[in-house]
Structure formats: structure tokens, C-alpha cells
PDB file of N, H, CA, C and O in Angstrom:
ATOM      1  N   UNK A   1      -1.667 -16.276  -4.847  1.00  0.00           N
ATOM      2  CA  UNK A   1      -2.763 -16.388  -3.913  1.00  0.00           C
ATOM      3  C   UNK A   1      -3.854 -15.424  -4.332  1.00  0.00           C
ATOM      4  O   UNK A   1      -3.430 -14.291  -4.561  1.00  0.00           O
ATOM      5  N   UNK A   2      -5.272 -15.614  -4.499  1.00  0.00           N
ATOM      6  H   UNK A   2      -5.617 -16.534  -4.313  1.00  0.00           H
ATOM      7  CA  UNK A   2      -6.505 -14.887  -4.504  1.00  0.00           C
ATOM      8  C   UNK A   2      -7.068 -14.405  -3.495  1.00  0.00           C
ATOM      9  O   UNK A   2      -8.275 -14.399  -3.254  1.00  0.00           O
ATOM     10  N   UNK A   3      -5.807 -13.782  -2.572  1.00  0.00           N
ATOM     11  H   UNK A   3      -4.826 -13.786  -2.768  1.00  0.00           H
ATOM     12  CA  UNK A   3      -6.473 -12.813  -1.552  1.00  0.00           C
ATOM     13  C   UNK A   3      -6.406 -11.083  -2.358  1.00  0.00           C
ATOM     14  O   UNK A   3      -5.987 -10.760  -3.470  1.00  0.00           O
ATOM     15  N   UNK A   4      -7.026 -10.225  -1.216  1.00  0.00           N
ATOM     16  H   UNK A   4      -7.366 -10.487  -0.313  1.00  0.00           H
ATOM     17  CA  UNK A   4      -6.512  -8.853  -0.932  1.00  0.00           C
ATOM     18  C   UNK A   4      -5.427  -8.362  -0.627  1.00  0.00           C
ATOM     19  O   UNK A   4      -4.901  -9.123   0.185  1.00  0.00           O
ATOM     20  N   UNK A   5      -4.883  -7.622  -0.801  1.00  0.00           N
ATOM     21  H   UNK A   5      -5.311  -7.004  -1.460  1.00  0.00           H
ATOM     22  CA  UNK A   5      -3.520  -7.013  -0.400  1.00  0.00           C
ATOM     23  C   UNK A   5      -3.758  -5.863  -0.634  1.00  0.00           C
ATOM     24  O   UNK A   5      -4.404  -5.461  -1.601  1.00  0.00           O
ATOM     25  N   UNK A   6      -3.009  -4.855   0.670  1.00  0.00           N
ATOM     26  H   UNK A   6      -2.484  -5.183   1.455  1.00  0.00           H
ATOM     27  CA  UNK A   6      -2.922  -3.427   1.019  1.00  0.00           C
ATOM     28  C   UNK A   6      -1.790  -3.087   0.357  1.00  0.00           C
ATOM     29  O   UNK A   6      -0.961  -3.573   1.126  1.00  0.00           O
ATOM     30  N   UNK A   7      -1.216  -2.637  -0.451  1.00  0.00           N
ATOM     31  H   UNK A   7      -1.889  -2.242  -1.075  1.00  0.00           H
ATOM     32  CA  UNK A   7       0.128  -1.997  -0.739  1.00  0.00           C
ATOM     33  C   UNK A   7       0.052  -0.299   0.151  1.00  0.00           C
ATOM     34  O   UNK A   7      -0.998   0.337   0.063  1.00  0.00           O
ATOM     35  N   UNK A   8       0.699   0.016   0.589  1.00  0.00           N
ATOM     36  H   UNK A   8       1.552  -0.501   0.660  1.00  0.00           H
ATOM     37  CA  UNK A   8       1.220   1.311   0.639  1.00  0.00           C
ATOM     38  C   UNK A   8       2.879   1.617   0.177  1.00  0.00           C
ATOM     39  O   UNK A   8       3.900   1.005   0.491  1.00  0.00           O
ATOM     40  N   UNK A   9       2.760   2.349  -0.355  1.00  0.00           N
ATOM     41  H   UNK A   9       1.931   2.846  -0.610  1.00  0.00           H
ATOM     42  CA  UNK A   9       3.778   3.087  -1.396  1.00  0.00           C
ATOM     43  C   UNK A   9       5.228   4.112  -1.494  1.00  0.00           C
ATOM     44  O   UNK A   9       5.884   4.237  -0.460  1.00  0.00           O
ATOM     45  N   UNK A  10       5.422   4.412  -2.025  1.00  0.00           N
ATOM     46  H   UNK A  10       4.890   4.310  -2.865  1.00  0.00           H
ATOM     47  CA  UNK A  10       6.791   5.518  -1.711  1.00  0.00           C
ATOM     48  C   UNK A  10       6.775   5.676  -3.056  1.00  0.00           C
ATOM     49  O   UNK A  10       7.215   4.984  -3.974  1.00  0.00           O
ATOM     50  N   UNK A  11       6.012   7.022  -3.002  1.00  0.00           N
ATOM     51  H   UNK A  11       5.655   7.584  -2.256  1.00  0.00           H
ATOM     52  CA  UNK A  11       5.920   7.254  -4.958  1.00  0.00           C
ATOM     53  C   UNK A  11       7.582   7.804  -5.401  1.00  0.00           C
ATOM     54  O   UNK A  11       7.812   8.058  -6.583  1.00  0.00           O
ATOM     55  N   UNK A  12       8.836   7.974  -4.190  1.00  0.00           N
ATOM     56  H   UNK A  12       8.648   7.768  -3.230  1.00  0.00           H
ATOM     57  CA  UNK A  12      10.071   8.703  -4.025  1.00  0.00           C
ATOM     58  C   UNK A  12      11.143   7.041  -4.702  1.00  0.00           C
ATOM     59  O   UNK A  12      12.350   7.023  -4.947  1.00  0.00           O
ATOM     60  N   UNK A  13      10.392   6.161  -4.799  1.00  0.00           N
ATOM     61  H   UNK A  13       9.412   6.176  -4.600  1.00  0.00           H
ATOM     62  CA  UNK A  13      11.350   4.911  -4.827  1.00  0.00           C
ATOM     63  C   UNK A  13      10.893   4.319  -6.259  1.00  0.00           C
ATOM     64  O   UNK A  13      10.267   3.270  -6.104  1.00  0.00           O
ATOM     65  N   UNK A  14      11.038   4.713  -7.655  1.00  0.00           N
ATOM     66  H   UNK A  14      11.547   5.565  -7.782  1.00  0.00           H
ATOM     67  CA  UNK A  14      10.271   4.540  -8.900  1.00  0.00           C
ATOM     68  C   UNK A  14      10.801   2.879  -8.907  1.00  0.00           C
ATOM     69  O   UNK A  14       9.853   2.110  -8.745  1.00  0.00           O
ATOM     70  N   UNK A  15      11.979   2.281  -9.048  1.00  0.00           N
ATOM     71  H   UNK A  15      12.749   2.906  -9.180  1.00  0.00           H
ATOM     72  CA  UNK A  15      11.871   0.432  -9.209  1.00  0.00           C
ATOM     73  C   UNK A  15      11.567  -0.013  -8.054  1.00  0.00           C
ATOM     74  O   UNK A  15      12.179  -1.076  -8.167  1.00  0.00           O
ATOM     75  N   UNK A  16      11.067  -0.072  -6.912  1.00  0.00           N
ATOM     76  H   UNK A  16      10.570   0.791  -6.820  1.00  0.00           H
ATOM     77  CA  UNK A  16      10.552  -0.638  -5.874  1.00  0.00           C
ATOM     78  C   UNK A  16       8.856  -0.603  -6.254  1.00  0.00           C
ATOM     79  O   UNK A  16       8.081  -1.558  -6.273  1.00  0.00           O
ATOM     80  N   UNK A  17       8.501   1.240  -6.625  1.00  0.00           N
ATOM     81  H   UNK A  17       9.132   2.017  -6.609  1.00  0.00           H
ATOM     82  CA  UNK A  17       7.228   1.483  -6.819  1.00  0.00           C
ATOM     83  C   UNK A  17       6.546   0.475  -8.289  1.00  0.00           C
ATOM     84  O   UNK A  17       5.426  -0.035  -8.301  1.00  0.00           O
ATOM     85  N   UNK A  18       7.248   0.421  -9.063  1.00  0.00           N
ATOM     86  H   UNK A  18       8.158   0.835  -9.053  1.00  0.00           H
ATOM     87  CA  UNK A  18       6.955  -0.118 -10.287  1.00  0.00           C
ATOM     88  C   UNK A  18       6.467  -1.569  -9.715  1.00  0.00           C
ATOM     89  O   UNK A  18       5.323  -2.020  -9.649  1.00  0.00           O
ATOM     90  N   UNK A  19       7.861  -2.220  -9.276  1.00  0.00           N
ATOM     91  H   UNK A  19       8.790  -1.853  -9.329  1.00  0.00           H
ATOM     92  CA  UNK A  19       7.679  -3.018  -8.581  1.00  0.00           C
ATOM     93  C   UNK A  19       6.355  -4.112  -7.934  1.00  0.00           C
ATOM     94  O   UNK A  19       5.929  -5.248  -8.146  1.00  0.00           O
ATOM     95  N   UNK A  20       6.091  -3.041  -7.111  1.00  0.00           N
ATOM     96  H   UNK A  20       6.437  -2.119  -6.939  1.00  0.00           H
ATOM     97  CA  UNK A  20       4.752  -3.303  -6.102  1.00  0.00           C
ATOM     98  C   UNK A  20       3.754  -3.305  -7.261  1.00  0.00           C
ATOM     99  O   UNK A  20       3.054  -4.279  -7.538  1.00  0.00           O
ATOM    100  N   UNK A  21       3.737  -1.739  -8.143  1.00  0.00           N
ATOM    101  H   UNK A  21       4.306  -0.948  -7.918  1.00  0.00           H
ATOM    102  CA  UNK A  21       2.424  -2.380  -8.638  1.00  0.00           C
ATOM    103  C   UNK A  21       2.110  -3.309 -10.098  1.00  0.00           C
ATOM    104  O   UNK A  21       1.084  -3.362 -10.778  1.00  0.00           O
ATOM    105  N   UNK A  22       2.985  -3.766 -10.208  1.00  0.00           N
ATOM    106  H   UNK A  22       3.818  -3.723  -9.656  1.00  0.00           H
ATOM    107  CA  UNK A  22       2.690  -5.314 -11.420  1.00  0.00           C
ATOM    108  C   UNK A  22       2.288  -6.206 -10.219  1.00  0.00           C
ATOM    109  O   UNK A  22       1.413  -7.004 -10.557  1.00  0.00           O
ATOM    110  N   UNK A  23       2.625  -6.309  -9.030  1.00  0.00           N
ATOM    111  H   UNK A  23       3.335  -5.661  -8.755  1.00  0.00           H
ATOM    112  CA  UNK A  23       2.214  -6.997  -8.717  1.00  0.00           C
ATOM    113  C   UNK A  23       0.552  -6.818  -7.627  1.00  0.00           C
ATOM    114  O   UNK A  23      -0.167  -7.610  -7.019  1.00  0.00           O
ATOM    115  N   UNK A  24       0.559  -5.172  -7.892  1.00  0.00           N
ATOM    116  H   UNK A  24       1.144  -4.529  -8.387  1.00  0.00           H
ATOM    117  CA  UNK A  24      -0.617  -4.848  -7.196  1.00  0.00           C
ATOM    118  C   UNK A  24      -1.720  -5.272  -8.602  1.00  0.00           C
ATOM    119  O   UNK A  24      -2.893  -5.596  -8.414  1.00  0.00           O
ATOM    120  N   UNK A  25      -1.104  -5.197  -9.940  1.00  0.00           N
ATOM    121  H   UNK A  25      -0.152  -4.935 -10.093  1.00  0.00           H
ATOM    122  CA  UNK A  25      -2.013  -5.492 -10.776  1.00  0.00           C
ATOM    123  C   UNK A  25      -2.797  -7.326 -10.600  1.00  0.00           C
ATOM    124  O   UNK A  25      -3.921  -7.795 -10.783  1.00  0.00           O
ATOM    125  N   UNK A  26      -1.732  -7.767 -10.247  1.00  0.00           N
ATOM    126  H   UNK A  26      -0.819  -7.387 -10.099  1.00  0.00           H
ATOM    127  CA  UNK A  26      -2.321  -9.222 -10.076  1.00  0.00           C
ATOM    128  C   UNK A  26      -3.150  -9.486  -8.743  1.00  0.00           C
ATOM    129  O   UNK A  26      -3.861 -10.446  -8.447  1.00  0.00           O
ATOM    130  N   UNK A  27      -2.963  -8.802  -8.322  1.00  0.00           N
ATOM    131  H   UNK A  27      -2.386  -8.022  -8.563  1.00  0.00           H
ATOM    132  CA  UNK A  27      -4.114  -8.960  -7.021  1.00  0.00           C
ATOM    133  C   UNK A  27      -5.104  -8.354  -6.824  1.00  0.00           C
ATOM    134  O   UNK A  27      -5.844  -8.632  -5.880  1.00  0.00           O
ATOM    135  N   UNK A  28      -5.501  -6.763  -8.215  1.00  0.00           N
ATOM    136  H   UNK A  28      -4.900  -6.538  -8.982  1.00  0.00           H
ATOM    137  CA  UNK A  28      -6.469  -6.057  -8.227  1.00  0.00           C
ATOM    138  C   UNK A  28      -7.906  -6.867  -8.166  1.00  0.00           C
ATOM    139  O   UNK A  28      -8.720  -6.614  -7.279  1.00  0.00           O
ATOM    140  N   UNK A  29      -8.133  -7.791  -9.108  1.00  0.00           N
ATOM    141  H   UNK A  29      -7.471  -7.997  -9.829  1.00  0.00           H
ATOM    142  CA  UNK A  29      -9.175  -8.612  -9.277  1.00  0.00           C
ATOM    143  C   UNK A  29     -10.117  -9.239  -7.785  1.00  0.00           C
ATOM    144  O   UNK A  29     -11.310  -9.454  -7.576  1.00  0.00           O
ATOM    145  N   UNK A  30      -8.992  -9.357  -7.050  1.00  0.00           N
ATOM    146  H   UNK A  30      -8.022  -9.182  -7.220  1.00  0.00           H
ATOM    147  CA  UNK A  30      -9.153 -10.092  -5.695  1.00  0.00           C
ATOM    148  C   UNK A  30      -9.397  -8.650  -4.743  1.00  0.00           C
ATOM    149  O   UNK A  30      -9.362  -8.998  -3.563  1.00  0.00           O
ATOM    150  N   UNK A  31      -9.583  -7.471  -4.834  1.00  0.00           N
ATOM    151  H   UNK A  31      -9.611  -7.188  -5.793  1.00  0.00           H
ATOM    152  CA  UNK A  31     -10.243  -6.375  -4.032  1.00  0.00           C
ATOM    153  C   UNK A  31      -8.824  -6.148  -3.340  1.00  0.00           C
ATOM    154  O   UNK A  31      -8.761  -6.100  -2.112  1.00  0.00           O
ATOM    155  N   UNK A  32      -7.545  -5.992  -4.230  1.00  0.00           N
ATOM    156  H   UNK A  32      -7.597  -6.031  -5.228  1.00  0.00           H
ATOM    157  CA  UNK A  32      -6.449  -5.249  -3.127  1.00  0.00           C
ATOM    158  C   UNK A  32      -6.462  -3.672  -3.621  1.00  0.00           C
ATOM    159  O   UNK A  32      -7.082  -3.204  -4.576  1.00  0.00           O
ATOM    160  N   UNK A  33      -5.683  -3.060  -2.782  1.00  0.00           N
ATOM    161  H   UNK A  33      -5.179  -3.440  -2.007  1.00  0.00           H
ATOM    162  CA  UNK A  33      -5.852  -1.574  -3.157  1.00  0.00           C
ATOM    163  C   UNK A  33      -4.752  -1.215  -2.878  1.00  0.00           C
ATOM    164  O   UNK A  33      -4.032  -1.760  -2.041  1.00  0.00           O
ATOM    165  N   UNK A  34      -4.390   0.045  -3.746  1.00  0.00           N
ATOM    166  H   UNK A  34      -4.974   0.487  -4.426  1.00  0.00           H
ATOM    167  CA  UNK A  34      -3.105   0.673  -3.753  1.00  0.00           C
ATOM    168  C   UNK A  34      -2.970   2.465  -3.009  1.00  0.00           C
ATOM    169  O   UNK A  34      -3.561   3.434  -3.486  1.00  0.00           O
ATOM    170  N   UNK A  35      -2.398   2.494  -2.244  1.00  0.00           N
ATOM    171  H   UNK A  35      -1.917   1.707  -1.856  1.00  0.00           H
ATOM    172  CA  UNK A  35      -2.131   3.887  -1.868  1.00  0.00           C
ATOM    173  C   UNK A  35      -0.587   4.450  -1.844  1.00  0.00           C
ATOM    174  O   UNK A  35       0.228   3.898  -1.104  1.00  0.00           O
ATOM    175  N   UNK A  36      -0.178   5.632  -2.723  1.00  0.00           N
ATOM    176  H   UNK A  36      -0.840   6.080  -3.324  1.00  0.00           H
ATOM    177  CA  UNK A  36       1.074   5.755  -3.078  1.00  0.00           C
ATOM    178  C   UNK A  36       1.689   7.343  -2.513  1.00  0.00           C
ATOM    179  O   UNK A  36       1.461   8.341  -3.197  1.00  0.00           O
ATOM    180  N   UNK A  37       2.483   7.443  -1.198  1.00  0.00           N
ATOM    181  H   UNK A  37       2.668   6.633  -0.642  1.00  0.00           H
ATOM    182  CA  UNK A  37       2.636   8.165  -0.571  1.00  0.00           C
ATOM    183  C   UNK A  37       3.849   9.163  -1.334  1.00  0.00           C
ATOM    184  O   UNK A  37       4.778   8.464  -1.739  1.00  0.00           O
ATOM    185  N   UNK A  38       4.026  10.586  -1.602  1.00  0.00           N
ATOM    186  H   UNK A  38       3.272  11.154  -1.273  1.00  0.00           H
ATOM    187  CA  UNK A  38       4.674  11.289  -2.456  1.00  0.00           C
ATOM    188  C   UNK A  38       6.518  10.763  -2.024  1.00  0.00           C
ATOM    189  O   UNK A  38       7.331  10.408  -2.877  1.00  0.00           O
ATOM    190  N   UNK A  39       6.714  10.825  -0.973  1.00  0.00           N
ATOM    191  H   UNK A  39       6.053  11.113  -0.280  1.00  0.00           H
ATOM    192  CA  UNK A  39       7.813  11.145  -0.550  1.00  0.00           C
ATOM    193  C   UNK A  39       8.394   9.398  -0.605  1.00  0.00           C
ATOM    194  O   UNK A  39       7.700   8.427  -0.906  1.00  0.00           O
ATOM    195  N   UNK A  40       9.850   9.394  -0.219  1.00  0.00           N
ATOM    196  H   UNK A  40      10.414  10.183   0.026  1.00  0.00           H
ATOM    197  CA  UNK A  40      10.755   8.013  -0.449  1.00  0.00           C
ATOM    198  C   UNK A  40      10.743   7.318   0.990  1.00  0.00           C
ATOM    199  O   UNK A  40      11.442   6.330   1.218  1.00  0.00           O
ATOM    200  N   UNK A  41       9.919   7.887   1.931  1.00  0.00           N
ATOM    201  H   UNK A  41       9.351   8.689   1.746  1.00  0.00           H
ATOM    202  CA  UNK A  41      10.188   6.627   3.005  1.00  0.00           C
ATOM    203  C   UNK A  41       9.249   5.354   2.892  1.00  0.00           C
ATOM    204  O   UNK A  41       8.076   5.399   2.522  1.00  0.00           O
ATOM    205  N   UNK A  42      10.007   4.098   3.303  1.00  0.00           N
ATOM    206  H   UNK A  42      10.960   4.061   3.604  1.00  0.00           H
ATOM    207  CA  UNK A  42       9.777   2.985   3.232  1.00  0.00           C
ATOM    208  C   UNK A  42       9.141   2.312   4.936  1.00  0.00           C
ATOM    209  O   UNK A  42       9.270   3.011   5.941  1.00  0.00           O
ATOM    210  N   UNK A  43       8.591   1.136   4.991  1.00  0.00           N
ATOM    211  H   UNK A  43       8.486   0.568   4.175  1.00  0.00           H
ATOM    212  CA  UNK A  43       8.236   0.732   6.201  1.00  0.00           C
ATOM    213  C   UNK A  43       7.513   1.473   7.368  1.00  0.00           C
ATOM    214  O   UNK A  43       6.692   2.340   7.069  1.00  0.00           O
ATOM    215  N   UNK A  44       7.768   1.183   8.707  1.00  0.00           N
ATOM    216  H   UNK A  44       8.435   0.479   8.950  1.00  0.00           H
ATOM    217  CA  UNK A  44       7.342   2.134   9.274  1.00  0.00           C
ATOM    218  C   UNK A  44       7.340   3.647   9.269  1.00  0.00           C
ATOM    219  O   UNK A  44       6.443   4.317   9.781  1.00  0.00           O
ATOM    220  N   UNK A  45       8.252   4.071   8.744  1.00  0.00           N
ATOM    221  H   UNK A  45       8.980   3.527   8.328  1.00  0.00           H
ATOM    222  CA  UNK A  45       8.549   5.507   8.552  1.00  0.00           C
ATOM    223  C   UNK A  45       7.199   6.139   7.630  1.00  0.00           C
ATOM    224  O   UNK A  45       6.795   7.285   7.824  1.00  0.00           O
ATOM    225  N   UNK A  46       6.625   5.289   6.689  1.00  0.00           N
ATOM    226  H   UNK A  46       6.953   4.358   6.531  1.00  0.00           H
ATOM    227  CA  UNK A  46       5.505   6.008   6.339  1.00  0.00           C
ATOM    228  C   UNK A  46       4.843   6.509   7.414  1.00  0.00           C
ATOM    229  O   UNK A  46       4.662   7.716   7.577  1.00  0.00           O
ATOM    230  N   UNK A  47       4.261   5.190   8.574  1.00  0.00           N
ATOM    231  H   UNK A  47       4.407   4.210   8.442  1.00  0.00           H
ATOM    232  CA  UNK A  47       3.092   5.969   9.191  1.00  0.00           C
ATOM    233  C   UNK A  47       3.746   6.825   9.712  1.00  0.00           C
ATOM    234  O   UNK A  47       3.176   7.891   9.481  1.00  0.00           O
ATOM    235  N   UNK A  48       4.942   7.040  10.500  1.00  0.00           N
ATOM    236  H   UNK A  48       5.405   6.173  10.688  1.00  0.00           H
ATOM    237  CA  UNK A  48       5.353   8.028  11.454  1.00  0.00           C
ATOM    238  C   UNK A  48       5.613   9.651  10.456  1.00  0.00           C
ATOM    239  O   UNK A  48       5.851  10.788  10.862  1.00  0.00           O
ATOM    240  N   UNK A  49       5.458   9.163   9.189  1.00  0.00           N
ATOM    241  H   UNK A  49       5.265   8.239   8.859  1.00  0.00           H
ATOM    242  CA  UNK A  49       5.366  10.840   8.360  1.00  0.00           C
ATOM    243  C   UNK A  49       4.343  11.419   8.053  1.00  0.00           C
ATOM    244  O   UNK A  49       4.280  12.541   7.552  1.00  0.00           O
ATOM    245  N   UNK A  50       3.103  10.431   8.429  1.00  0.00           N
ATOM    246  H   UNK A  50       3.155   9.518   8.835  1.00  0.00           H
ATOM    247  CA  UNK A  50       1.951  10.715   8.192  1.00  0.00           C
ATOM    248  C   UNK A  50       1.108   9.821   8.801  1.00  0.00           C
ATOM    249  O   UNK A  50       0.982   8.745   8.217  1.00  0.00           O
ATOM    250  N   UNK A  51       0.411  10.004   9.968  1.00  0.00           N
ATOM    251  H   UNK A  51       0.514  10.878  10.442  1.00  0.00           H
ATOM    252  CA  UNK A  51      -0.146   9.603  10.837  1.00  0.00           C
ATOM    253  C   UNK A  51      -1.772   9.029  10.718  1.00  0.00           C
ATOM    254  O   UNK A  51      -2.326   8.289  11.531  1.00  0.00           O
ATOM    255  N   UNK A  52      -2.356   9.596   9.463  1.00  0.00           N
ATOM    256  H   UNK A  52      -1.906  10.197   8.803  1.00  0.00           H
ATOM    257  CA  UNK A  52      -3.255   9.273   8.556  1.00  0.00           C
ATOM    258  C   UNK A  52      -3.147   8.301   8.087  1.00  0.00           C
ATOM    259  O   UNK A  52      -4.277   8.135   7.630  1.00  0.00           O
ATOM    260  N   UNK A  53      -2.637   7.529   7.854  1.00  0.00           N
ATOM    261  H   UNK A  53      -1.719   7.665   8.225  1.00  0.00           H
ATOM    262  CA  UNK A  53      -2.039   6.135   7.475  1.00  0.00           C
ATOM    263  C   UNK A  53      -2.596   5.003   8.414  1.00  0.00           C
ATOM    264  O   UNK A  53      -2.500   3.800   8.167  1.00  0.00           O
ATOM    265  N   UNK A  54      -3.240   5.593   9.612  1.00  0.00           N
ATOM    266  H   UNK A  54      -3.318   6.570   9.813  1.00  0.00           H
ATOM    267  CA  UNK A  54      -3.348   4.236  10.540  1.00  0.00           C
ATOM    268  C   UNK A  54      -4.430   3.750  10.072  1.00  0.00           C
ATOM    269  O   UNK A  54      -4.678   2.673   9.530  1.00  0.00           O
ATOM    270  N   UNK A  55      -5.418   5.159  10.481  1.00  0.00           N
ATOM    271  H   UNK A  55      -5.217   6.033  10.921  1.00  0.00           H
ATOM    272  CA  UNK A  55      -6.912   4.652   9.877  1.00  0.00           C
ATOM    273  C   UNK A  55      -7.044   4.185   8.770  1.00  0.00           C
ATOM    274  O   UNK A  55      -7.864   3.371   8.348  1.00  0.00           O
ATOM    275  N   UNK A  56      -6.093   4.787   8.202  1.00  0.00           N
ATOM    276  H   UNK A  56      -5.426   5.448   8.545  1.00  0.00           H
ATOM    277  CA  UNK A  56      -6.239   4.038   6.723  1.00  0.00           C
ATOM    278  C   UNK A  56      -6.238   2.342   6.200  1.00  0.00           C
ATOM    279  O   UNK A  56      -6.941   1.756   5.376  1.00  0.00           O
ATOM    280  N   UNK A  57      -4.908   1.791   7.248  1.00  0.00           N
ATOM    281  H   UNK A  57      -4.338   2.267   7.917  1.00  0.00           H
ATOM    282  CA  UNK A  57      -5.200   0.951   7.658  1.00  0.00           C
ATOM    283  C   UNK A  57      -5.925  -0.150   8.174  1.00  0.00           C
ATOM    284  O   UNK A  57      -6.041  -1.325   7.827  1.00  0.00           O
ATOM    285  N   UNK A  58      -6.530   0.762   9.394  1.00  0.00           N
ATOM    286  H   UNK A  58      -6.435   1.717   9.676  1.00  0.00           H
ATOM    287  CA  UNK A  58      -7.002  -0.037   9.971  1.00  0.00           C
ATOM    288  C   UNK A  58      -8.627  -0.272   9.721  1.00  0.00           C
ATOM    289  O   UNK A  58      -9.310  -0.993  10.448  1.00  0.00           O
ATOM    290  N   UNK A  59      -9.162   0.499   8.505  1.00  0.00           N
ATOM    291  H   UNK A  59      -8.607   1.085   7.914  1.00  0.00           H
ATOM    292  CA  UNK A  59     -10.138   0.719   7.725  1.00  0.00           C
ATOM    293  C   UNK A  59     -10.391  -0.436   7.384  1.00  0.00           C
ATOM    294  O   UNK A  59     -11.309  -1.160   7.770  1.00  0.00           O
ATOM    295  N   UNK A  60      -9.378  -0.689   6.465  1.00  0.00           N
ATOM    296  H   UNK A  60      -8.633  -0.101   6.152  1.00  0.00           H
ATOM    297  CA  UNK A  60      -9.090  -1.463   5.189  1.00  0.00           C
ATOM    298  C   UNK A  60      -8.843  -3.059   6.107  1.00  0.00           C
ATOM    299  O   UNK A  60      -9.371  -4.017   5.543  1.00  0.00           O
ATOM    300  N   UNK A  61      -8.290  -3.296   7.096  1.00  0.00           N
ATOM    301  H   UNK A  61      -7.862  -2.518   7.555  1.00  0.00           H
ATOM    302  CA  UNK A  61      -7.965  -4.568   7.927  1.00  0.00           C
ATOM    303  C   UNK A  61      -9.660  -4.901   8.396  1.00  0.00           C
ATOM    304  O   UNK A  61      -9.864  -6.114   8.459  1.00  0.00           O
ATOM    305  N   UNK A  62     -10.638  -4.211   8.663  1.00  0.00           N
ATOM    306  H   UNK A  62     -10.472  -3.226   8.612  1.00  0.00           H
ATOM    307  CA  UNK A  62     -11.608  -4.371   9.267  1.00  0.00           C
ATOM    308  C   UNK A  62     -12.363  -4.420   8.222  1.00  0.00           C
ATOM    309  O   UNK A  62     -13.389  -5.017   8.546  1.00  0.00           O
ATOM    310  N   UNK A  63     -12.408  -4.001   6.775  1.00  0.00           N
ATOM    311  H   UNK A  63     -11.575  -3.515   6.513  1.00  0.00           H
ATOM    312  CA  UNK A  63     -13.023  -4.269   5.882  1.00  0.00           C
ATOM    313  C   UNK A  63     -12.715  -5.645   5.362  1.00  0.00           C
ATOM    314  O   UNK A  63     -13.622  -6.478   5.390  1.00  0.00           O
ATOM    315  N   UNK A  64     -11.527  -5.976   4.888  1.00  0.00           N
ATOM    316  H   UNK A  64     -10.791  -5.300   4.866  1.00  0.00           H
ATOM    317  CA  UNK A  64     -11.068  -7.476   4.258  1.00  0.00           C
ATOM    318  C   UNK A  64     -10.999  -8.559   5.095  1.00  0.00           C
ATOM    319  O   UNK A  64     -10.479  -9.604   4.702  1.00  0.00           O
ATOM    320  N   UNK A  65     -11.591  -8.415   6.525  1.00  0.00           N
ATOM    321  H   UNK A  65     -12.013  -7.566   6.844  1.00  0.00           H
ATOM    322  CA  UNK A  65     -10.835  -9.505   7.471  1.00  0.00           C
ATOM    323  C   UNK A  65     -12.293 -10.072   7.918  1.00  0.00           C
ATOM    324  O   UNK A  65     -12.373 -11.009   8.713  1.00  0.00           O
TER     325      UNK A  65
END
């Protein structure tokens, strides 16, 4: 698909992280963006380790939408 996509990351998870970004490479073209958080939590647990994450979000949802 030739949309955008938000990845957020777990720079703590290296084959998940690798992962995401071959495929963040195929969606770069299409304006997705990558943000790669130091530590290994996955899913919600990012935002709740870092609360900075919303806006970040919700930046990026109000920009592509």
C-alpha cells in the first residue's frame, strides 16, 4: 500500500527492530516516519514509559489524516 505509516520502535528488540524498518524503508517514499525508543518495551507500554509519545502521535495523526 502507498500510504504513511508511523512506526514507533523498541531499539531493546534488534529482529523485531530490523524488522519494522525494511519495512519502514518501503513506505519511506510515501511520507512514513520512524521513531526508535532506547529501551525493549513493546505496544502500549511505550507510551506509558514515556508519555511524550502521545503528542507525538497525535502530531503525526493530524498531519497524515
Amino acid at each position: 500500500m502507498k500510504i504513511p505509516v508511523l512506526y514507533l520502535l523498541s531499539g531493546g528488540r534488534p529482529k523485531v527492530t530490523k524488522a519494522m524498518m525494511d519495512h519502514y524503508a518501503l513506505t519511506r517514499p510515501y511520507g512514513s516516519q520512524v521513531f526508535i525508543h532506547s529501551g525493549s518495551e513493546h505496544g502500549f507500554h511505550l507510551i506509558a514509559r514515556d508519555s511524550g509519545w502521545e503528542m507525538l502521535i497525535v502530531n503525526w495523526l493530524n498531519e497524515h489524516l
